[in-house]
SERODO-341477 format. One record per residue (C-alpha): residue in one letter; x negated, y, z. Coordinates in steps of 0.2 Angstrom, whole numbers. Example, Ala and Ser with C-alpha at 12.3 -4.5 7.8 and 13.67 -1.06 7.14 Angstrom:
BEGIN
> type	east	north	up
> A	-62	-22	39 .
> S	-68	-5	36 .
# end
This chain:
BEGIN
> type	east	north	up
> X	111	27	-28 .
> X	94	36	-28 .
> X	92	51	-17 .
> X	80	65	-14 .
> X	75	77	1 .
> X	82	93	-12 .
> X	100	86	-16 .
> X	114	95	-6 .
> X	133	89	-5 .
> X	145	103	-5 .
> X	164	105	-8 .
> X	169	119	-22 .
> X	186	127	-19 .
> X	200	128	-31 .
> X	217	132	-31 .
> X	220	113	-31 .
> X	210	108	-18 .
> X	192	102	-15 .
> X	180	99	-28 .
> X	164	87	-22 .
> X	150	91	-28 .
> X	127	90	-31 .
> X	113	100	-29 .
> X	98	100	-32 .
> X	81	113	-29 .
> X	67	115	-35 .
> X	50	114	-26 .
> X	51	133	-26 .
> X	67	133	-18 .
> X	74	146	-32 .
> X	75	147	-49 .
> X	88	148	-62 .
> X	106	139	-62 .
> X	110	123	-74 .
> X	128	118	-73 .
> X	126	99	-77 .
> X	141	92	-85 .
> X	141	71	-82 .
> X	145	58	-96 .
> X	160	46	-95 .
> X	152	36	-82 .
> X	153	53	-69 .
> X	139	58	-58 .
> X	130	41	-61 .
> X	112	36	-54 .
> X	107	44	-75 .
> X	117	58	-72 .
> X	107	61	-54 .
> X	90	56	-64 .
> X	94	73	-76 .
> X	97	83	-62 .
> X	81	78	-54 .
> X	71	79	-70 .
> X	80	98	-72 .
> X	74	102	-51 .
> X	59	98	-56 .
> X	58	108	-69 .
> X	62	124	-58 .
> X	80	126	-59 .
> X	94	123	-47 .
> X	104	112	-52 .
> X	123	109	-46 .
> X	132	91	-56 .
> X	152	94	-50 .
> X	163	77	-49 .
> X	175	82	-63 .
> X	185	66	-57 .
> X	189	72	-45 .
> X	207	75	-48 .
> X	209	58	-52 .
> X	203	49	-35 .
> X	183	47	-44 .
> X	168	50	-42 .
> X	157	39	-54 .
> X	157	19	-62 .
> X	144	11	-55 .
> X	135	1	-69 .
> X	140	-18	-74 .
> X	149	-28	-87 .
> X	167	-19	-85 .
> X	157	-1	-84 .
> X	161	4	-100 .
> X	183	1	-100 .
> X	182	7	-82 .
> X	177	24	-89 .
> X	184	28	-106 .
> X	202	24	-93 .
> X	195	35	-81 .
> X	192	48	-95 .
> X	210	47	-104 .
> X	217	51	-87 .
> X	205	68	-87 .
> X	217	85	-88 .
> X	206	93	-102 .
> X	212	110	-97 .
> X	211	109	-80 .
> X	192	102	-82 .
> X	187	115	-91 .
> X	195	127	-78 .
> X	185	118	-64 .
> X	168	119	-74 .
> X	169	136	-78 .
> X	173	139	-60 .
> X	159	129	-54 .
> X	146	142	-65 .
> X	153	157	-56 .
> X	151	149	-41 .
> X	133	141	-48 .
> X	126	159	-49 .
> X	129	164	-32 .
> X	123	149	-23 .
> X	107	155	-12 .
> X	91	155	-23 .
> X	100	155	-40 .
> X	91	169	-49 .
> X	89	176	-69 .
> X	103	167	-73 .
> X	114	152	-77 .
> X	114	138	-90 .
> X	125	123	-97 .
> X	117	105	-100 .
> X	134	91	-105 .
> X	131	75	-110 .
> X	141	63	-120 .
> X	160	69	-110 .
> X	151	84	-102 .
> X	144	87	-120 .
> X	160	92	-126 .
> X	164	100	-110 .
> X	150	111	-106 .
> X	153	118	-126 .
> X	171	121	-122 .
> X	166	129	-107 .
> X	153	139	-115 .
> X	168	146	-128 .
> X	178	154	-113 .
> X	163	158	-101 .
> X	145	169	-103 .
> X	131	157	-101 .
> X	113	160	-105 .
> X	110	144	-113 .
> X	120	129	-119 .
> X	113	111	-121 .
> X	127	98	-127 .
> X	120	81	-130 .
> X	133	71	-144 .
> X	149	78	-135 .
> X	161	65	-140 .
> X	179	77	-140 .
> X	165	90	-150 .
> X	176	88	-165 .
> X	193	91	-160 .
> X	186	107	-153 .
> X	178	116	-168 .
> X	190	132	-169 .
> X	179	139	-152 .
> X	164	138	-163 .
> X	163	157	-163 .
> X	165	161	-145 .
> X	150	150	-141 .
> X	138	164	-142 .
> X	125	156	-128 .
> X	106	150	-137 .
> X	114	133	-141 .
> X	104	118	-147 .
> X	116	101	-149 .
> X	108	82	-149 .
> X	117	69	-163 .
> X	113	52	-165 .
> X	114	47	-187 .
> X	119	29	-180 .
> X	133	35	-168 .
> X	147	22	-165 .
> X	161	34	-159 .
> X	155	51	-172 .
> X	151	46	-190 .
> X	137	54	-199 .
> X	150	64	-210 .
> X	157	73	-193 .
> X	140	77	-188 .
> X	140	86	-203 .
> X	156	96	-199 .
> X	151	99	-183 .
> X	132	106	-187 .
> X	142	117	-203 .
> X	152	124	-189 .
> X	142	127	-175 .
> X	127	136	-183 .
> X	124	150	-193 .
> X	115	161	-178 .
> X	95	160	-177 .
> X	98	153	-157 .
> X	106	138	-160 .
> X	97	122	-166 .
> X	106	108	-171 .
> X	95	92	-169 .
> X	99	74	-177 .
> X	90	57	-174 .
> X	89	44	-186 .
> X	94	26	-179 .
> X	102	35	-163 .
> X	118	29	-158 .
> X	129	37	-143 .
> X	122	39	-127 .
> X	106	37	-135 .
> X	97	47	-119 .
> X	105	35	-104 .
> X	92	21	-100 .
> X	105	13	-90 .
> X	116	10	-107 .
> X	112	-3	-120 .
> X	113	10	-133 .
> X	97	21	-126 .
> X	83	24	-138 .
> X	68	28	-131 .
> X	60	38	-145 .
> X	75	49	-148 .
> X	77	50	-131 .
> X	60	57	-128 .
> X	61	67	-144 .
> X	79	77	-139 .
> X	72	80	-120 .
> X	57	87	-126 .
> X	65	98	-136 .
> X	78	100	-121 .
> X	63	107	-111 .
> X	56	120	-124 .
> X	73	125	-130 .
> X	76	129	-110 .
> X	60	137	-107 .
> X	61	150	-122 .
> X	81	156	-115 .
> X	80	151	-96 .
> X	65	152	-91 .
> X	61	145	-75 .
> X	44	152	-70 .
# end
């Protein structure tokens, strides 16, 4: 697992029990706060790549294990990767996920050097996440990369009132171009939210570790990722 001198393990309270999990500094040492909410695979070596990327940006970042309740932290990357963590994800208490995330933001903005606010970045599982927990929190930004359970959740729509900008593959194997549609119809309609698609993209099109990255949209989404974070969470 690749490591670095500004990554911190702590355990996050809940009523439940323990909840492990990352952060990272910036250089500085203080900036704002980015919830980082994991794909299906959990706190994964890409998951810990994003975070780093984000540090280095100028925010502090905190990646909870949202597994956690199950026994999990991560699936490490193979042949069996991919089964080992859609079974992970069926066996995820939604409600209780979204408890824990939103918990974990409160607790983000007063970790030591968390200053001018606190953002959402999800990916894939943690796309849908991080918008659900945008709907019943106050964040100052959301980023949702192709949240997979974005769908089902469409009726929150109006309580996301964060900047938002979502990232949609047009070639995505699990969300069909026609519920990108559906979701984009929904989800915009305020002049701070950007709803971004990628021709040839399919799901997990930003994970290099997954045979379905694409380097160019890839690039494209994250570049837009930084701007879009710039201009609502500045870190500098």
């Amino acid at each position: 697992m690749p490591d670095n001198a500004n990554r911190e393990r702590l355990e996050l309270r809940t009523p439940d029990g323990s909840m492990p999990a990352h952060v990272w500094r910036p250089p500085s040492g203080t900036g704002p706060g980015i919830l980082l909410l994991q794909e299906i695979f959990g706190v994964s070596d890409y998951i810990i790549s994003r975070a780093e990327d984000l540090a280095d940006l100028g925010y502090v970042v905190l990646a909870p294990e949202i597994y956690w309740r199950i026994g999990a932290s991560r699936v490490e990357n193979g042949p069996d990767a991919l089964n080992q963590a859609f079974a992970l994800a069926q066996q995820v208490d939604w409600e209780a996920a979204v408890t824990d995330s939103a918990m974990a933001l409160e607790e983000l903005g007063r970790l030591p050097g968390v200053e001018r606010g606190t953002g959402i970045v999800g990916f894939c599982f943690g796309g849908a996440l991080a918008f659900n927990v945008a709907a019943v929190t106050d964040p100052d930004v959301l980023v949702s990369y192709y949240g997979s359970s974005l769908p089902s959740m469409l009726d929150l729509a109006a309580d996301v009132t964060a900047p938002s900008i979502y990232h949609f593959g047009l070639a995505d194997s699990y969300i069909e171009p026609a519920t990108v549609e559906l979701i984009e119809k929904a989800v915009t309609g305020r002049p701070d939210v950007r709803f971004e698609t990628y021709e040839g993209a399919d799901h997990a099109f930003d994970n290099p570790d997954f045979p379905m990255h694409h380097a160019q949209a890839s690039a494209l989404a994250w570049e837009r990722t930084v701007a879009f974070l710039a201009s609502h969470l500045p870190a500098g």
